[in-house]
Steps between C-alpha positions, in 0.01 A plus 500: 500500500298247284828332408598453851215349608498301217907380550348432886201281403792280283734482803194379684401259275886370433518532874172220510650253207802520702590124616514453891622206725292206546282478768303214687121643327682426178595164633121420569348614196739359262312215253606176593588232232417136559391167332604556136393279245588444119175386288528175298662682162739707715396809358296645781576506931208512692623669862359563868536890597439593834421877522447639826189671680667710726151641650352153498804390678539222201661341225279498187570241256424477135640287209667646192654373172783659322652368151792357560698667167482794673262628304214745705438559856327270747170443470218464814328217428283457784313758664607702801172364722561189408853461765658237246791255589645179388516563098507162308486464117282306313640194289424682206532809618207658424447572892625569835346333817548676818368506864289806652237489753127501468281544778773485748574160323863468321412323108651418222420705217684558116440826224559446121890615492397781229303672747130472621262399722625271757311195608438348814679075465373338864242550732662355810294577837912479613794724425733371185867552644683407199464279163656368245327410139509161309755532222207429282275726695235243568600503902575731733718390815375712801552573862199565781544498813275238697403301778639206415250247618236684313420305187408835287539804497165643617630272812751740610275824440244383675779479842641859406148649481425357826809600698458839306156523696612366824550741818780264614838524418672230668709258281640182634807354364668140532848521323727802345492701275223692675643813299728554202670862381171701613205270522327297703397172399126413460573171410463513121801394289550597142408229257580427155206432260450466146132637261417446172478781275145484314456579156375899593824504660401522842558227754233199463418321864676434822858529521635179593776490755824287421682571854246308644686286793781766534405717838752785397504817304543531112657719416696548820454777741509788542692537136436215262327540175446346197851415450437211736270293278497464126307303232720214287474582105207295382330624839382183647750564800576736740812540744495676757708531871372484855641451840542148621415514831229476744355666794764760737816312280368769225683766695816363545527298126627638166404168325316597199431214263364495116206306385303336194187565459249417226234791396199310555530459862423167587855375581736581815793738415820293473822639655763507309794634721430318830877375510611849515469645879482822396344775319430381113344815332383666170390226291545590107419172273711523161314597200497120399401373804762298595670639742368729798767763619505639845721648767579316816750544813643240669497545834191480700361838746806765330230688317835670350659207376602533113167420239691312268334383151414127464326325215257203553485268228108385513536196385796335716459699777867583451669868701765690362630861589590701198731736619720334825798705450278894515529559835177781515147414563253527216185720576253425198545257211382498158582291181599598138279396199716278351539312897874561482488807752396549827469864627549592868617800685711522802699725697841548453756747648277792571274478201179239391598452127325193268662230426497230260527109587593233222295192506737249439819672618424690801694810391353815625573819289421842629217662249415812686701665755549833719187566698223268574274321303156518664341240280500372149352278235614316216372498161599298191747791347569705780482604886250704683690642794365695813835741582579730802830659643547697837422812221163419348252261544348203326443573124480203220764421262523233223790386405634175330525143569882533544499806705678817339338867485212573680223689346306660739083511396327660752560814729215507742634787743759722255306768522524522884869359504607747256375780755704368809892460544632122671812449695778302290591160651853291492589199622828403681652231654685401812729233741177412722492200744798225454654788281231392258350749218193669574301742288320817587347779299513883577229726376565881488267757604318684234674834381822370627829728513836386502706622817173518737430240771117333557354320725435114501221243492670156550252291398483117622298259249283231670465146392714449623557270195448797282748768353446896400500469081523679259142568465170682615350533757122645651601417889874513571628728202825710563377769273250662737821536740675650185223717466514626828923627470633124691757303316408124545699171620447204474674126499398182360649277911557184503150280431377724208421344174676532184872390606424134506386235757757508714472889566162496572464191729793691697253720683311148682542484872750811446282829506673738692865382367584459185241788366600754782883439368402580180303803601784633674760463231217608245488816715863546467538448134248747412671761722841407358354512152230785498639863664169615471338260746488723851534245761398704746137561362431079441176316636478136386141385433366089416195322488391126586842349545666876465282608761649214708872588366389888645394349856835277496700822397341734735691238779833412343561791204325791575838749536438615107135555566278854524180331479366170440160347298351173579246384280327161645793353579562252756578606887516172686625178252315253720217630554447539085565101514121493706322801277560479167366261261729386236673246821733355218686821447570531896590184488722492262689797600554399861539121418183388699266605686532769795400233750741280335812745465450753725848618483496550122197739559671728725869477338388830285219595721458866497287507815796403695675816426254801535719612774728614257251724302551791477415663129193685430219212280205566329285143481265435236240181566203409295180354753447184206848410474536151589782423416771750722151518752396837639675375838821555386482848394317548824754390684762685328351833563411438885903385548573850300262672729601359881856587388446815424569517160378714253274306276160511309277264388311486179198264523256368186215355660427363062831425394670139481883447502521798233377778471246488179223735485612818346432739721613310804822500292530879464448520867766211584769669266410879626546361865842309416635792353370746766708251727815486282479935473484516892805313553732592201416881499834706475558615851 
């Protein structure tokens, strides 16, 4: 008897350890890699983890170093209290700055990188929203947010203590933006200043501000950072890009410019792209300080245009592009140590690999490829690479200046991976629109069997100058629909990125064509190619632009669909030319304004076929998303609702255009796939 109890506690225990499908509270608790770093000798990687505090409904951020030979685990090097971000070496390496708040006040701060005691750098009465350091580490290049008529800072806390303690809550506004992604404006912009670093090592005096004259943000909004500004070599410069326009144009104008400007503060910034219309990004100055390397498009208000890389000789003023002939768009940039090299990644046929970019040639050489490369740095003998696949996410790697074998150096979430079972994924192709190849990826459901048929999530990408990679994902991932026993769809249309310039600007003034075609035949394909896709049991789901693409398909393809999921997408194309804010994107894709071109407005206009609804649709909207507004989900549920339809709609009175906060994120995904289950159950 002993012995079978014994053999049962075992199969228990085996039972426990067994793995089991990956679920969405898996998704949300997963560690979150970001903003690696290589220290000045290469030997170390200082690296942002965002854990998650599931009861505090939070991330919780911290800042770890791990050797990058391989050698030992991670180490914490700031404490858990402290809510660390934005890691930055020291030039000699003997510490990492970071930001955390104090008092409800975001500073800059920096620990010895062998461990200790970290110490508070500013004492700003203003929050720090990025920074850079001085290469010689005498300066520090910072962003505050401030009024900018105020000639200190003190100035603009002074006007946010007294609105803080006013009763009234009116705010008057004279020209656009009035909101951007999820917040109001209060009238600050986001400045760029520069502060000596005093002998203790903590900032001496008044930062002084170098945007001075320049009534736009640095970095941009809502998702610039320090990428956007950068210090020349001997540090007596700084670059940096901001908007050039004034007043209301700022909504409708993606002309970004780059400027000069001297650290002391005394002199105007001088632009040094005003001949180019449109958006000049990213500035990198080579390490001798003759050149200053950016990316730029060419044509002004497509915010999707191609970022191609340029090079600025400083002293004749003189524009070259590198690489004409690579028809991607570059994403980051970085140089070599020897100046010969310029790192960028891109996307590129379903995946985000890194690439490298001669100098003088222009040739571009694929370093790492198959999944996506999150981030990376570059060191003098090797490559610090963020990596993630639609398997695993972000880990580092290192590998060498030439590319070849990746050796993986950190494994934040193995232990929790190793206990839950993925879907596999495969790409295919297609004859899409014009007979012209499209790609599409399939993902099968955990524990899959050959000779059994599943159910489908056809999932639509937004953008919709964007593409479904090769990569990972914390909002749209197909493996919590693996997880759940659905097989997964989805097609890179017409207008995604990654199959050059001419496939992506296809989508413009063309959203319910091209993209629908390639939906359809994408449908087909799959069936043709997959036996175990039931297409019977299939509910297509998109957000943003795929939640537009689900409004347009529940009026002119909805024969293949059970159900239907709409996540902020758009219901009424002209109306989203008066609500959002980004006007240049509206714009653009409807080739003027709605009071200008009507017609092109309502030429894929889903409001104008609700009649023909007629398959169930469960909207999602988020109250402080400003950019698909709350009206449009609104409006979409009401039309499901006076016709009759079944329909649902799932409301977050805290949530922006995604979905973010974790437990928000279990309840969005648990909902969705309550949806999906209704619709697709075996009869």
């Amino acid at each position: 008897m002993k012995f079978s109890c014994a053999l049962l506690v075992l199969a228990a225990a085996s039972a426990s350890a067994a793995p089991r499908p990956f679920d969405v509270r898996d998704l949300a608790t997963l560690d979150r890699v970001s903003d690696q770093v290589l220290s000045p000798d290469g030997r170390r990687a200082a690296v942002h983890l965002r854990e998650t505090d599931y009861e505090a409904n939070r991330g919780a951020n911290g800042i770890w170093t791990v050797a990058t030979d391989g050698r030992g685990a991670p180490v914490r090097l700031t404490d858990k209290a402290l809510n660390a971000t934005a890691p930055r070496w020291s030039a000699d390496g003997a510490s990492v700055y970071f930001l955390a708040p104090k008092d409800g006040v975001n500073q800059l701060w920096r620990v010895p990188a062998a461990g200790g005691e970290a110490i508070q750098v500013s004492r700003l009465p203003l929050d720090v929203g990025s920074y850079k350091l001085a290469p010689d580490g005498k300066r520090v290049a910072l962003t505050l947010e401030v009024f900018v008529d105020c000639q200190d800072l003190a100035c603009t806390r002074e006007r946010l203590d007294k609105t803080e303690k006013s009763k009234a809550s009116g705010r008057v506004y004279d020209a656009l933006f009035v909101r951007h992604w999820d917040t109001w404006s209060d009238g600050r912009r986001s400045q760029l200043f520069v502060a000596d670093v005093g002998a203790d090592g903590l900032l001496a005096g008044e930062p002084r501000r170098l945007s001075r004259g320049i009534d736009n943000d640095i970095p941009s909004k809502p998702f610039g950072d320090d990428s956007e500004y950068a210090f020349a070599p001997d540090g007596s410069t700084v670059y940096f890009g901001a908007r050039n326009a004034a007043g209301s144009a700022e909504a409708s104008s993606t002309n970004f410019d780059l400027y000069a400007v001297a650290v002391e503060g005394t002199s105007a910034p001088k632009n040094l792209t005003a001949a180019n219309p449109a958006w000049d990004a990213y500035p990198l100055p080579s390490r001798d300080g003759k050149t200053l390397y950016y990316l730029a498009m060419k044509r002004p208000g497509f915010e999707a245009d191609r970022f191609d890389i340029r090079a600025l000789d400083l002293a004749s003023g003189q524009v070259r592009e590198i690489a004409p002939a690579w028809d991607r768009s570059a994403s980051a940039l970085k140089e070599s140590f020897d100046g010969r090299t310029l790192y960028t990644a891109a996307d590129d046929w379903g995946q985000h690999p890194l690439f490298a970019v001669d100098v003088a040639s222009g040739k571009v050489s694929k370093l790492v490829d198959g999944g996506t490369v999150a981030g990376f740095d570059v060191g003098a003998r090797q490559l610090l690479v963020a990596r993630q696949t639609l398997k695993r996410p972000s880990d580092l790697f290192v590998a060498g200046l030439k590319g070849g074998k990746l050796r993986q150096i950190t494994r934040f979430n193995a232990e929790r991976l190793a206990g839950l079972k993925v879907g596999d994924a495969e790409f295919f192709t297609f004859k899409g629109w014009n007979e012209e190849t499209v790609q599409g990826y399939v993902v099968k459901p955990v524990d899959f069997q050959p000779g059994r048929s599943y159910p489908v999530a056809f999932i639509i990408h937004g953008g919709p100058q964007g593409a479904m990679n090769d990569g990972w994902s914390y909002r749209w991932n197909p493996q919590t629909y693996a997880g759940q026993g659905f097989a997964v769809v989805t097609i890179n249309f017409h207008g995604s990125t990654g199959y050059g310039q001419a496939f992506t600007d296809s989508i413009s003034g063309d959203w319910g064509g091209k993209p629908l075609e390639d939906l359809k035949r994408g449908w087909q394909a799959a069936l043709a190619r997959y036996d175990f896709l039931d297409a019977d049991r299939a509910c297509a789901l998109g957000a943003s632009y795929g939640g537009y693409m689900i409004n347009w398909i529940a009026g002119n393809w909805n024969e293949p669909w059970k159900c239907l999921v709409n996540h902020d997408g758009v219901f009424d194309t002209r109306s989203m030319g008066y609500v959002t804010e980004e006007l240049w994107f509206t714009d653009w894709e409807n080739g003027g304004a709605p009071f200008a071109e009507p017609e092109n407005y309502e030429r894929f206009n889903p409001v104008n076929h609700v009649a023909q609804w007629r398959v169930p649709m469960l909207v999602v909207q988020g109250e402080k998303d400003y950019r698909v507004p709350i009206d449009q989900g609104l409006s979409t549920f009401t039309a499901l609702q006076r016709r009759g339809i079944p329909s649902r709609l799932l409301y977050f009175p805290d949530e922006n255009h995604w979905v973010l906060k974790p437990q928000n994120s279990v309840t969005w995904h648990e909902t969705v796939n309550a949806w999906l289950k209704r619709w697709t159950a075996q009869p």
